[in-house]
C-alpha positions in Angstrom: 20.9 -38.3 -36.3 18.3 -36.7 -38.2 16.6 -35.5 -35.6 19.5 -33.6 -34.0 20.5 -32.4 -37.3 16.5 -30.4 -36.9 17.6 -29.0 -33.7 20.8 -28.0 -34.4 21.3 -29.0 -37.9 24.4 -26.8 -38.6 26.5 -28.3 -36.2 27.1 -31.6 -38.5 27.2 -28.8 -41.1 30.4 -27.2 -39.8 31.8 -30.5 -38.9 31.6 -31.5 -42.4 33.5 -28.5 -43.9 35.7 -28.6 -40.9 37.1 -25.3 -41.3 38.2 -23.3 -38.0 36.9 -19.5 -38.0 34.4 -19.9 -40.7 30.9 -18.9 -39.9 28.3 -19.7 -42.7 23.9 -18.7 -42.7 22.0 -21.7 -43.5 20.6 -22.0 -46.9 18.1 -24.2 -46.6 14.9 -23.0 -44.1 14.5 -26.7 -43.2 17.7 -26.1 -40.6 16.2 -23.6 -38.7 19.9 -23.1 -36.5 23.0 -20.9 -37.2 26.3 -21.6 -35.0 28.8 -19.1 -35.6 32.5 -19.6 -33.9 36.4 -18.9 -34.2 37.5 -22.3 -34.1 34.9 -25.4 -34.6 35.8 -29.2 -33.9 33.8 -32.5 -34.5 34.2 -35.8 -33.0 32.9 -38.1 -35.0 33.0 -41.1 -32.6 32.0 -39.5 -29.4 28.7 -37.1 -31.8 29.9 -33.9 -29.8 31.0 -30.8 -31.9 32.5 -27.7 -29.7 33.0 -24.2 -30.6 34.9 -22.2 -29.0 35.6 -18.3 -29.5 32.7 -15.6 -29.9 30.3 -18.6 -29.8 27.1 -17.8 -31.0 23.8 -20.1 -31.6 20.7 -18.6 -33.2 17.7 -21.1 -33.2 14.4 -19.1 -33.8 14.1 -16.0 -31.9 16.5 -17.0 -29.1 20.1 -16.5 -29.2 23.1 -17.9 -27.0 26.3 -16.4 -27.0 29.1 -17.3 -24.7 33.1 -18.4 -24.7 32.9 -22.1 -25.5 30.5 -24.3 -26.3 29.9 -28.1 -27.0 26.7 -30.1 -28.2 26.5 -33.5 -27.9 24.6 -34.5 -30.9 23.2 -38.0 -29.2 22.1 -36.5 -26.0 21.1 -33.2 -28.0 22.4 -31.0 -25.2 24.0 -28.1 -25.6 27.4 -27.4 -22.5 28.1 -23.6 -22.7 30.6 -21.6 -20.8 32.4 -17.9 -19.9 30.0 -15.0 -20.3 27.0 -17.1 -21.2 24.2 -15.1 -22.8 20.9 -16.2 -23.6 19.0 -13.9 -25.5 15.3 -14.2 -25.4 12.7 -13.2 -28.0 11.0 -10.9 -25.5 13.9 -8.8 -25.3 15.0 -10.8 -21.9 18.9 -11.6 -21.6 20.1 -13.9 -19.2 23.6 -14.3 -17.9 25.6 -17.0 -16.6 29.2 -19.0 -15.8 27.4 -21.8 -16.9 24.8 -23.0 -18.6 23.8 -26.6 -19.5 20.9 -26.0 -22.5 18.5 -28.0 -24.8 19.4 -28.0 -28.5 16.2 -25.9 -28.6 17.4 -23.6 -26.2 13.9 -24.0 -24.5 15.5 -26.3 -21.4 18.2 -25.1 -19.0 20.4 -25.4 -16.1 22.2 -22.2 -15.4 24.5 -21.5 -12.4 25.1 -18.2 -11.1 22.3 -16.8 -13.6 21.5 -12.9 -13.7 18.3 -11.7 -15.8 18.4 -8.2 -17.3 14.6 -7.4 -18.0 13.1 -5.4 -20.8 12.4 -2.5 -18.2 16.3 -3.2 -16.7 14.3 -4.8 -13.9 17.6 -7.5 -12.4 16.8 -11.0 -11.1 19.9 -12.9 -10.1 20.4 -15.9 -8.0 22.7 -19.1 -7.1 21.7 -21.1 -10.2 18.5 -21.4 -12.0 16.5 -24.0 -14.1 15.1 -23.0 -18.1 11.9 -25.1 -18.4 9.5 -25.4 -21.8 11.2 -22.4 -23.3 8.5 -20.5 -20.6 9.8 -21.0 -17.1 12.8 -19.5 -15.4 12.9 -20.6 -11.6 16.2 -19.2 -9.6 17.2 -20.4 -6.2 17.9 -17.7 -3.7 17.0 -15.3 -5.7 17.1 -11.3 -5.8 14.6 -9.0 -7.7 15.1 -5.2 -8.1 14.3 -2.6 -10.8 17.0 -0.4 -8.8 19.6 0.8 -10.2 23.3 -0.1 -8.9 25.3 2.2 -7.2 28.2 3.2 -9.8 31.1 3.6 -7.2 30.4 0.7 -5.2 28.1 -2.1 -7.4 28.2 -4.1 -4.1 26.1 -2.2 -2.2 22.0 -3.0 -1.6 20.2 -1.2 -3.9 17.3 1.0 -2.1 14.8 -1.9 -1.9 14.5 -5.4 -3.7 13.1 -8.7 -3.1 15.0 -11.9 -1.7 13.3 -15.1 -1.8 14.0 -19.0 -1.7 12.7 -19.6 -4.8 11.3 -17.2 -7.6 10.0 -18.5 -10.9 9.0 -16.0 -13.7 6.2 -17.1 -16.2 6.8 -15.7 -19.1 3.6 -16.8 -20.8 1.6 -16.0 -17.9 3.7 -12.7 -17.6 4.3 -13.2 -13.7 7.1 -13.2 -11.6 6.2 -15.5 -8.2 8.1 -15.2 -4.9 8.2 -17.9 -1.7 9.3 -17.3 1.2 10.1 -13.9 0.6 11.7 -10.6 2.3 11.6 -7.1 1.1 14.5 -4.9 2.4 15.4 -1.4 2.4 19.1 -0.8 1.6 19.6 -4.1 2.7 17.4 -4.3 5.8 14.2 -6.7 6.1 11.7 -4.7 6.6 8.6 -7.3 5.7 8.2 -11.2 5.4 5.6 -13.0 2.6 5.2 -17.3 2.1 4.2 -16.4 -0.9 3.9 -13.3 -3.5 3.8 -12.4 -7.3 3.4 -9.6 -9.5 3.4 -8.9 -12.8 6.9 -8.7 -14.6 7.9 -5.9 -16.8 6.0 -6.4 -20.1 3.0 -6.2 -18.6 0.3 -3.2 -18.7 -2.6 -4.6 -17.7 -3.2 -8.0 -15.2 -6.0 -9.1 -12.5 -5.2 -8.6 -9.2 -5.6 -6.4 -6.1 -4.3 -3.4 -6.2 -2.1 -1.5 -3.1 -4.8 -0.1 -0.3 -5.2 3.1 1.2 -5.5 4.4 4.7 -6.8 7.5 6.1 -8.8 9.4 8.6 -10.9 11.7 9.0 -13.7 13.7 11.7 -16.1 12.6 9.7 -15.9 8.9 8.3 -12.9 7.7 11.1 -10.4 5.7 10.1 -10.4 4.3 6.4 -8.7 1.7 4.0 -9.9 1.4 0.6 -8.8 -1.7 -0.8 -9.0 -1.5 -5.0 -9.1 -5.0 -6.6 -8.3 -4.7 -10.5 -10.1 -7.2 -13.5 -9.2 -7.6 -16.4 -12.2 -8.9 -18.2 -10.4 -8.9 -22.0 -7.7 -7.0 -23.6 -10.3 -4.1 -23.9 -12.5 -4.2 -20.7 -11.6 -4.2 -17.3 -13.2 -3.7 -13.8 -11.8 -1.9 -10.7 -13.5 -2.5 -7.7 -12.5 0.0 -4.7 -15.2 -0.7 -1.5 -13.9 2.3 1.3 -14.1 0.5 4.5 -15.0 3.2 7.9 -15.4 3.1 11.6 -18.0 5.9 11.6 -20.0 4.8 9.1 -21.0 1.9 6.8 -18.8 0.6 3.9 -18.6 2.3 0.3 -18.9 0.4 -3.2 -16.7 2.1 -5.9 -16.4 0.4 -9.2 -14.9 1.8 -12.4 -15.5 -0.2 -15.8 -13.7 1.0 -18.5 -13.6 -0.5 -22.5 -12.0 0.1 -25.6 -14.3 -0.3 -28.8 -12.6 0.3 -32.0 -14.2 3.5 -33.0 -13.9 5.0 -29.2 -14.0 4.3 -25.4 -15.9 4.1 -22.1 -15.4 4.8 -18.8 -17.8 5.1 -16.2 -17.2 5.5 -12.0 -20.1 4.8 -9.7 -20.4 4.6 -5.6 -23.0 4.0 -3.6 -23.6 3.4 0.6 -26.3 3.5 3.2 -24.9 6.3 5.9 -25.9 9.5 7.4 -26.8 12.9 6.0 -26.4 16.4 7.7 -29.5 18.5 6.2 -28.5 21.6 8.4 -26.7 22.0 12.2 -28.2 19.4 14.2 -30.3 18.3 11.7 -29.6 14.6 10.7 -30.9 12.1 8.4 -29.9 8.4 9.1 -29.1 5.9 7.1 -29.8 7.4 3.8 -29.1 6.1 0.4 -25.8 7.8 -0.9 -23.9 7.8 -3.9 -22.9 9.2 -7.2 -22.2 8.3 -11.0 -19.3 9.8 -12.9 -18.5 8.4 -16.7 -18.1 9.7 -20.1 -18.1 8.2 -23.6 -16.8 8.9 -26.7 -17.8 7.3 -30.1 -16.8 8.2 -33.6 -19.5 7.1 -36.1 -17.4 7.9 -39.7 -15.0 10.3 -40.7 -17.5 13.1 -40.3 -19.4 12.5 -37.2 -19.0 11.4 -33.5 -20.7 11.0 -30.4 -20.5 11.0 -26.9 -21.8 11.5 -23.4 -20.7 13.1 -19.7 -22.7 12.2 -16.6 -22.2 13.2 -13.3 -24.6 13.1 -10.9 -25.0 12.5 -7.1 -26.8 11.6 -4.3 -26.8 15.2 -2.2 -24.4 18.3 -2.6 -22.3 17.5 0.1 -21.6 13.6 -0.7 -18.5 14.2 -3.5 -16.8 16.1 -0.8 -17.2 14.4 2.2 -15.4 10.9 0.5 -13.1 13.0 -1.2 -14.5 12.2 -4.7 -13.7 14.6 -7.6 -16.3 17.2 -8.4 -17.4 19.5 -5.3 -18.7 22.7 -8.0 -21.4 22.2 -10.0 -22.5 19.0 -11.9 -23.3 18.4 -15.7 -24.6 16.1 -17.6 -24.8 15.8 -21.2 -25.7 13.7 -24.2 -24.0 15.4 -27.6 -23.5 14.4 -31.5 -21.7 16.7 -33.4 -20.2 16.4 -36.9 -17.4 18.3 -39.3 -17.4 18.7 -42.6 -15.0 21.6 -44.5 -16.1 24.9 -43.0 -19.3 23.2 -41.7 -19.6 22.2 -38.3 -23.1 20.7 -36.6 -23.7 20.2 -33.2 -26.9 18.8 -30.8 -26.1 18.6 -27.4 -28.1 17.6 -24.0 -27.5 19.2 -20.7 -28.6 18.3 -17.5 -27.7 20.0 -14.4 -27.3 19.1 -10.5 -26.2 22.5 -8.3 -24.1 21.4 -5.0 -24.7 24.8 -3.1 -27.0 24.8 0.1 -29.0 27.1 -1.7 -29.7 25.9 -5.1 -33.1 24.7 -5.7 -33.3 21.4 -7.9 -37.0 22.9 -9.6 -35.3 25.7 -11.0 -32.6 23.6 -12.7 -32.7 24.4 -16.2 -33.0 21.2 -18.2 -31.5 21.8 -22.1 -33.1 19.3 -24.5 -31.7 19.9 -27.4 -29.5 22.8 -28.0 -28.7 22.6 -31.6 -25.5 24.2 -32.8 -25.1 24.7 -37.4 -22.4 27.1 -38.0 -21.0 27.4 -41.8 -18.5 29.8 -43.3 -17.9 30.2 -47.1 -14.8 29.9 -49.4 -13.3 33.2 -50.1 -15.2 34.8 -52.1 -15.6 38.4 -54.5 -12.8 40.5 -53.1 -11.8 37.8 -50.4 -14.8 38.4 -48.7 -16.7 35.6 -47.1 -20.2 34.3 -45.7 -21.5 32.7 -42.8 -24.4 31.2 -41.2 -25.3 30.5 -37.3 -28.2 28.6 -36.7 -29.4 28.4 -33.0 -32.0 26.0 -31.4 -32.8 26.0 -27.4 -35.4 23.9 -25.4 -35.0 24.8 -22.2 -37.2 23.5 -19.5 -38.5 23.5 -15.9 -40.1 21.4 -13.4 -40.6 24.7 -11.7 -40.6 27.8 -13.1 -40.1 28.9 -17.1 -39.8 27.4 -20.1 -38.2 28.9 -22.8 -37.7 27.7 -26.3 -35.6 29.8 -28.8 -34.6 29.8 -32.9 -31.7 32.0 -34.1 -30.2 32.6 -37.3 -27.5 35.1 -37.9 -26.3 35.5 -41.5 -23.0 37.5 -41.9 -20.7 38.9 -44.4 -17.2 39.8 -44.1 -14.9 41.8 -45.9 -10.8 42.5 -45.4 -9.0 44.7 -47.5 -5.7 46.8 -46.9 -5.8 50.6 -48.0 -3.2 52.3 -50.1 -0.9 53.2 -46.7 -0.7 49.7 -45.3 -3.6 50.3 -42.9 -6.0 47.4 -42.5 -9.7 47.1 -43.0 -12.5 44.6 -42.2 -16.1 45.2 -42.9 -18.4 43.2 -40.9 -22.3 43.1 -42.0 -24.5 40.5 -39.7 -28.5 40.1 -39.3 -29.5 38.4 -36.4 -33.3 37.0 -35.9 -35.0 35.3 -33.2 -37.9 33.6 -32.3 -38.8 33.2 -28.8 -42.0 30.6 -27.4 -41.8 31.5 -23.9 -44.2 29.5 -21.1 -45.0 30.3 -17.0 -43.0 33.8 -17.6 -43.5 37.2 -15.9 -42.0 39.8 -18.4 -41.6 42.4 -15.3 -39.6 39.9 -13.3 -36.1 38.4 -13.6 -37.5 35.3 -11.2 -37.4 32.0 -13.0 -40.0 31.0 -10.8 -42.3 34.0 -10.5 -44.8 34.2 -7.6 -46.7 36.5 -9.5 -49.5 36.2 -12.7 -46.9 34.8 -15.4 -48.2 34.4 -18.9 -47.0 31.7 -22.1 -46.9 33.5 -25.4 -44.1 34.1 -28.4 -41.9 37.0 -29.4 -39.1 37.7 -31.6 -36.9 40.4 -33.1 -35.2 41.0 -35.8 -31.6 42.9 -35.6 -29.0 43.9 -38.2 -25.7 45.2 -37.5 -22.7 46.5 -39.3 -18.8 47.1 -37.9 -15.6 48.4 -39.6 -13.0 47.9 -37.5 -9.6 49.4 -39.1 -6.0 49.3 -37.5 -2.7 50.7 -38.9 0.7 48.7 -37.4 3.7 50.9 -37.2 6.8 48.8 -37.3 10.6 50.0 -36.4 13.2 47.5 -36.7 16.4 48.2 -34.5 19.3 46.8 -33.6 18.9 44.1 -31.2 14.2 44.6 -31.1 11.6 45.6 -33.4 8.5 47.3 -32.2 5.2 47.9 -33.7 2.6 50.4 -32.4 -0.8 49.7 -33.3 -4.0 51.7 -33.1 -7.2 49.8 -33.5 -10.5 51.4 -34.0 -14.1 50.1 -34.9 -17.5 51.8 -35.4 -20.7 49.8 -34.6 -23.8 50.2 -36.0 -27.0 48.5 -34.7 -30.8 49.7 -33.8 -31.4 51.1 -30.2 -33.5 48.4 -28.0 -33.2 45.0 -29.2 -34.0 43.3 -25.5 -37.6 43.3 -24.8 -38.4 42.3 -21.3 -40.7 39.4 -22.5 -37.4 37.6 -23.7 -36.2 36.0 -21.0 -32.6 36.1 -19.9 -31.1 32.2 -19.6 -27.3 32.1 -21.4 -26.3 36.0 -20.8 -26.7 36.4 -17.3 -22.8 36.0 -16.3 -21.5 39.6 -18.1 -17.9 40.8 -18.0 -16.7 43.7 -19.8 -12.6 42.9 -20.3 -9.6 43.5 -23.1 -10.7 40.0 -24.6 -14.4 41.4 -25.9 -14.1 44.9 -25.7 -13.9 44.5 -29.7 -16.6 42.0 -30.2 -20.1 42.9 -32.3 -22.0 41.3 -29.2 -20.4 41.6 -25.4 -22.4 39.3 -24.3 -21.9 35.5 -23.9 -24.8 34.3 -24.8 -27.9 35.0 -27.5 -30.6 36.1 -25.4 -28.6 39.7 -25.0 -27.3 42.2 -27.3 -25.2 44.9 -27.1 -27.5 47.7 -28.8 -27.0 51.4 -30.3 -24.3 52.6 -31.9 -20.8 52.8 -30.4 -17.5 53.4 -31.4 -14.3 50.8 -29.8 -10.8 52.1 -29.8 -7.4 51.1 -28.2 -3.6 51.1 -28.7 -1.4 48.2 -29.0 2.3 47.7 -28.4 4.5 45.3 -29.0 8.5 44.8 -28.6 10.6 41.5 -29.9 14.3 41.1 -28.6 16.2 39.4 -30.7 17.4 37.0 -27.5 13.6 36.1 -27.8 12.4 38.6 -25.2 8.8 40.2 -25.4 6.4 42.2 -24.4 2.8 43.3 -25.4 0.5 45.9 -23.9 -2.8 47.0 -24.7 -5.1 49.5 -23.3 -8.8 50.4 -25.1 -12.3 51.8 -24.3 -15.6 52.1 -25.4 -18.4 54.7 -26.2 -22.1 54.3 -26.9 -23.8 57.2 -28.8 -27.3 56.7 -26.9 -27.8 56.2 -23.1 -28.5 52.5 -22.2 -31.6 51.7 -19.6 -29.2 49.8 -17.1 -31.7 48.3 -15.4 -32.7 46.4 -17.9 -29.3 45.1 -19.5 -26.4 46.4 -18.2 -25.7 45.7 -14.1 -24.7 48.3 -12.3 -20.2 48.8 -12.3 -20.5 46.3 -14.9 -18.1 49.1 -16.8 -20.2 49.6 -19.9 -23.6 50.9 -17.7 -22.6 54.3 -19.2 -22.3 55.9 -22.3 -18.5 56.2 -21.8 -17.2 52.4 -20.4 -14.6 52.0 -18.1 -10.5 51.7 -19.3 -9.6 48.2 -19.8 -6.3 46.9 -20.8 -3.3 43.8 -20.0 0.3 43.7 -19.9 2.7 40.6 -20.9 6.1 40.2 -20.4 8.7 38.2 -21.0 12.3 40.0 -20.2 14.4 37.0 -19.7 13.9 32.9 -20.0 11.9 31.9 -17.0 10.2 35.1 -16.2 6.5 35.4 -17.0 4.2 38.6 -16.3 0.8 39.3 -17.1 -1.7 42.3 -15.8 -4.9 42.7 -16.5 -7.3 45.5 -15.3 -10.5 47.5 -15.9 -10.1 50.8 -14.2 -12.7 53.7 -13.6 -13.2 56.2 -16.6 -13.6 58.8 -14.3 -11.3 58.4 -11.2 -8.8 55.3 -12.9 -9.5 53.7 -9.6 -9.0 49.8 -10.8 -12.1 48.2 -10.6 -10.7 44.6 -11.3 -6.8 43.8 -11.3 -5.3 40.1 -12.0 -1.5 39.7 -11.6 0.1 36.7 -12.7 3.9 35.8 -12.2 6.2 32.7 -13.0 9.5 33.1 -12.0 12.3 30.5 -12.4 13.1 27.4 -14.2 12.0 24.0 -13.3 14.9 23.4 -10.2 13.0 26.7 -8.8 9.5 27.6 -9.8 7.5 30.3 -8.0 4.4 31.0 -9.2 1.8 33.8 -8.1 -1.5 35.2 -8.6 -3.4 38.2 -7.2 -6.9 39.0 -8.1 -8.7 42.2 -7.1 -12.3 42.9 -7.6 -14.8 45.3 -6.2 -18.1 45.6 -5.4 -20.3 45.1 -8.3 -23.7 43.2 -9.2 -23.5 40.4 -11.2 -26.9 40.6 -12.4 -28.4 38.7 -9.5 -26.7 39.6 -6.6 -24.6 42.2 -4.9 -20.9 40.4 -4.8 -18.9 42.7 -2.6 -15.2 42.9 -2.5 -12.8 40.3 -3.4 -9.3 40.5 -3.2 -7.4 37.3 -3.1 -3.6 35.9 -3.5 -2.6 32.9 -4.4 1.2 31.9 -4.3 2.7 28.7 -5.2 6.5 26.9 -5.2 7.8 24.6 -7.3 11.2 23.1 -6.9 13.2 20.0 -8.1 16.2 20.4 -5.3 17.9 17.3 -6.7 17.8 14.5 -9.5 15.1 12.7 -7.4 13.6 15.1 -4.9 11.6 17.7 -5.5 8.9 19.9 -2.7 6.2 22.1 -3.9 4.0 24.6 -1.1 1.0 26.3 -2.0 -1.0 29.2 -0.2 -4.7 30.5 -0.9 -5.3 33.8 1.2 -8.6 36.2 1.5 -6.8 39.7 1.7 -10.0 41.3 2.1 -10.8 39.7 5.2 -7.0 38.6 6.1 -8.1 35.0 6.4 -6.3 32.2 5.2 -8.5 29.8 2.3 -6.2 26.9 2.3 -2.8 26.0 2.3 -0.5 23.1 1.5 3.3 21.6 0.9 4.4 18.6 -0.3 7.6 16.8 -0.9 8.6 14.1 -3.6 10.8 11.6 -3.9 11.2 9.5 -7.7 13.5 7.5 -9.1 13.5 4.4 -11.4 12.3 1.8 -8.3 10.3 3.8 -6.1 8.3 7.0 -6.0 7.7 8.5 -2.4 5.0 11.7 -2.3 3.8 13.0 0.9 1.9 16.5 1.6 0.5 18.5 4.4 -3.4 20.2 3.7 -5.1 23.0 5.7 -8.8 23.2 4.1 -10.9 26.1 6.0 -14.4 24.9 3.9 -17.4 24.4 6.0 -20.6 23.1 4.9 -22.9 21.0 7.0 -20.8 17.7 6.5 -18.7 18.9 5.4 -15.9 20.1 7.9 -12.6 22.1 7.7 -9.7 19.9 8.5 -5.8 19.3 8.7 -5.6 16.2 6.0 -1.8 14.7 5.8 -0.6 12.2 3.2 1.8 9.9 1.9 2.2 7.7 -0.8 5.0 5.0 -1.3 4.8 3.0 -4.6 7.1 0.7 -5.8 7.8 -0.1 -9.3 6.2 -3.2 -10.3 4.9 -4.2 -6.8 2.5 -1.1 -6.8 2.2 0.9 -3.9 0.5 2.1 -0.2 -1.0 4.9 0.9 -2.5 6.4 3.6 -3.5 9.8 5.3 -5.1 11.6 8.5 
């Protein structure tokens, strides 16, 4: 008797105080069970106590609730009937007619059982057995995470799973199917002995993952087949090998892992197949392959650490497996660290170019660039100080070296004058120190085939701004406006860019609203904006009181002294002349859900536009149109002649119903009325099953790389995981 008295100690408890509708907590935590019921009666010959009314057992974290119940203290079983629920401690609840349970509640027999899972994932079946508190195994059983159709419950849910037997592992956090069909609104569309996946609590969980299939002109047909380890709760492997009929297999492994002060991820491929140097120019069987990972690490409160590298076999391999990462690679090795207004960084940069043309020897590598930047409390008069340090090693294996110290110290001052208008003084002193090697000073070559020399040089410049602007407000019913005219005077020696300091960080110049107000135009250190010159503009600004907006700016610039072009300024770069060309931008927001922006930079003597770049968003999310149009024209960048762009670009968004939605996207070359690529799509998602398929015109050429039609489509199915494939 004791021992059913530890099961389901209360039971003798209620018997004893025989009281119908009286539901009582246990006071001692020795009886570790709770029965609470309408009407409770014992009989003392036969050891079997029934409840009956709003039955409800609690033992541990489980709880059974249903219409009647009896225990039968000497077999310590536990009869339960009408609108059975067992509540388990994962959140699980089971339903039933019937159900014949341990005094435990960790054994079962259950007829007619349903399962609601945490992620409202349904299992139901003909009856069902509850073993070790752990196992759930249901005859003839369904599985869906489907919703039901509200007007008629009755009808197949778009897909689930029927099997002879499924048994759900709770412990092991896997449901397992045999002989098993999957149907489509109640069709069998595919047969299985014997499946599992994981069930709903699960994140993570060994196992292979759904393939996908594609083709292409250059690889054939593939399937790439990703099988998923998890090593530990913080490290895992995928392994993804592509499988083609043109050429030989591809490894592709991705290790990730979670430390507890940061993370690691890191992608790498690699096969033995054939290389396109140039038209009809073949290299066989060739080592290819790439490396993509990153890594973040904080070391304390103050400073972290990290790294970035991508690298690859060849310029053309990332985009003939359809890798990420056709521009450009970088590498890079960084430690950087914050402290108040301080801020200290030294990164590592190592480049790969994935043009035809790009020449691995006159790669810059950066090792170290060193980063100190501090600004001051506020301090006499609100003013404040800072300090930029600078340190570059840049290196070769062909061509230049440079190596570079800068330190700027500046002062800043705001004040307001006695009408309102607005002031800010701004007093800097920039020096450098150059140690230059294998340089030509008379050429812009990084790899000079003329005499070049290795020697240092420096320079030494101090500027000083006062930029002042007065806003002019006007409130009024409905909007408020303000009118703003900015001005600032700059004031720094003539010169400044000997040719015997080489050009590395300042080479890409554009003259544009966002600097036409900065001290320095250009973007890096090795340039700067000389002479004196004076920066105006006027800014406007309307607020409706609906939340309506709009902004517009125009401004220009002019330089006191003429500028040697050739030797900083490229040619229709807009600021090669004393007087620099008009730019400006327009926003606008009239109404929710319409977006315009305009920028420009037009000619200061015709206002021909010189650059134009429209953007528009139109439309909430059930009808998004999005569109971009981009005009530039011929200019030199610095290194070559660019000739005329003009380019649209016009996207679609829309959700046409609670599941569906399409999207279509076109790239076009106005200039030469040539299409760049185009696509459309259409999606399908709901709380089961998320269907995306989408149509892609690419007109890229590049050895082997070809243009192509690419289709795919997607199907993945919640908890099962999904298939792809493409041509």
């Amino acid at each position: 008797m004791r021992r059913s008295l530890k099961y389901l100690g209360l039971a003798t408890v209620l018997a004893a105080i025989a009281c119908p509708g009286y539901a009582q907590d246990l006071p001692s935590p020795d009886i570790p069970a709770l029965i609470q019921a309408e009407e409770i009666n014992f009989d003392e010959n036969l050891g079997i106590v029934v409840a009956k009314g709003n039955v409800e057992i609690t033992q541990e974290d489980r709880v059974l609730q249903a219409d009647s119940v009896s225990y039968n203290m000497r077999s310590d079983v536990v009869n339960a009937s009408g609108n059975v629920r067992l509540v388990e401690p994962s959140g699980e609840i089971i339903f039933a007619e019937f159900v014949e349970v341990t005094g435990d509640l960790r054994e079962a027999f259950i007829r007619d059982i349903r399962i609601l899972m945490t992620d409202r994932s349904r299992l139901a079946g003909a009856n069902g057995q509850r073993t070790e508190g752990n196992f759930t195994e249901v005859n003839k059983g369904v599985f869906s995470p489907c919703e039901l159709c509200r007007d008629d419950p009755t009808r197949p849910p778009l897909w689930q799973l029927k099997a002879g037997r499924v048994i759900h592992d709770q412990e092991d956090q896997t449901i397992r199917y045999h002989d098993a069909w999957l149907e489509i609104y109640g069709v069998p569309v595919a047969y299985t002995p014997y499946f599992q996946h994981p069930d709903p609590t699960v994140r993570r969980k060994t196992g292979f993952l759904a393939p996908t299939f594609g083709r292409s002109g250059r690889l054939g047909v593939t399937v790439q087949t990703p099988f998923f380890w998890e090593i530990s709760p913080d490290r895992d492997l995928t392994i993804s090998p592509i499988f083609t009929t043109a050429e030989s297999a591809v490894f592709v492994g991705t290790y990730r892992e979670a430390f507890r002060n940061g993370e690691l991820e890191l992608t790498t491929s690699a096969t033995v197949a054939d290389r396109e140097e140039k038209v009809g120019d073949v290299d066989r069987n060739v080592f290819r392959g790439h490396v993509d990972g990153t890594g973040r690490f904080d070391i304390d409160d103050t400073w972290r650490m990290g790294f970035d590298v991508n690298r690859a076999s060849d310029d053309t391999y990332l985009r003939v497996y359809k890798f990420p990462g056709g521009g450009d690679l970088t590498s890079r090795l960084y430690a950087e660290g914050f402290r108040g207004r301080n801020y200290l960084s030294v990164n590592n940069f190592v480049y790969q170019g994935l043009q035809d043309g790009d020449d691995d020897g006159e790669t810059p590598i950066v090792s170290p660039l060193i980063d100190y930047n501090f600004l001051s409390q506020p301090m006499f008069w609100d003013s404040t100080f800072s300090l930029d340090t600078n340190v570059l090693a840049l290196t070769r294996t062909d061509g230049r070296d440079s190596n570079r110290l800068s330190v700027e110290g500046g002062w800043r001052l705001p004040f307001t004058g006695p009408l309102g208008d607005r002031y800010e003084v701004n007093a800097l002193v920039t020096t450098d120190g150059y140690w230059v090697n294998g340089n030509d000073p008379n050429s812009d070559e990084v790899n000079p085939s003329t005499d070049t020399k290795d020697y240092f040089t420096g320079r030494v410049v101090p500027r000083l701004a006062l930029n002042w602007r007065y806003p002019f407000v006007q409130a009024n019913p409905g909007f408020s406006q303000i009118v703003e005219p900015i001005a600032q005077v700059v004031l720094a020696p003539e010169g400044g860019n000997p040719r015997k300091i080489p050009d590395e960080d300042s080479i890409d110049f554009e003259f544009d609203d966002t600097n036409l107000f900065s001290l320095n135009r250009f973007p890096g250190i090795d340039r700067v904006d000389p002479g004196q010159r004076v920066d105006y503009g006027l800014k406007w600004s309307i607020t409706g009181n609906d939340g309506s907006y709009g902004t517009a700016f125009v401004g220009q610039s002019y330089r006191f002294q003429e500028v040697d072009q050739e030797d900083l300024f490229p040619e229709d770069s807009g600021v090669e002349d004393q007087l620099s060309d008009i730019v400006g931008r327009v926003e606008l927001r009239p109404r929710e859900f319409l977006d315009l922006t305009y920028r420009f930079r037009a000619d200061k003597d015709t206002f021909s536009l010189k650059r134009s770049e429209i953007s528009a968003s139109v439309g909430p999310q059930a009808f998004n149109f999005n569109a971009t149009y981009t005009f530039i024209d011929d200019f030199d960048s610095g290194e070559e002649i660019i000739d005329q762009r003009e380019e649209l670009r016009v996207r679609v968004n829309s959700k046409i119903g609670r599941y569906w939605s399409i999207f279509g996207e076109h790239r076009r070359d106005i200039e030469r009325d040539e299409a760049l690529s185009w696509e459309a799509g259409v999606t399908y998602e709901d709380e089961c099953i998320t269907i995306r398929g989408a149509f892609e015109r690419s007109f890229f050429n590049d050895r082997d790389v070809e243009q192509e039609d690419a289709f795919f489509v997607n199907v993945s199915f919640k908890h099962l995981g999904g298939i792809g494939g493409g041509n």
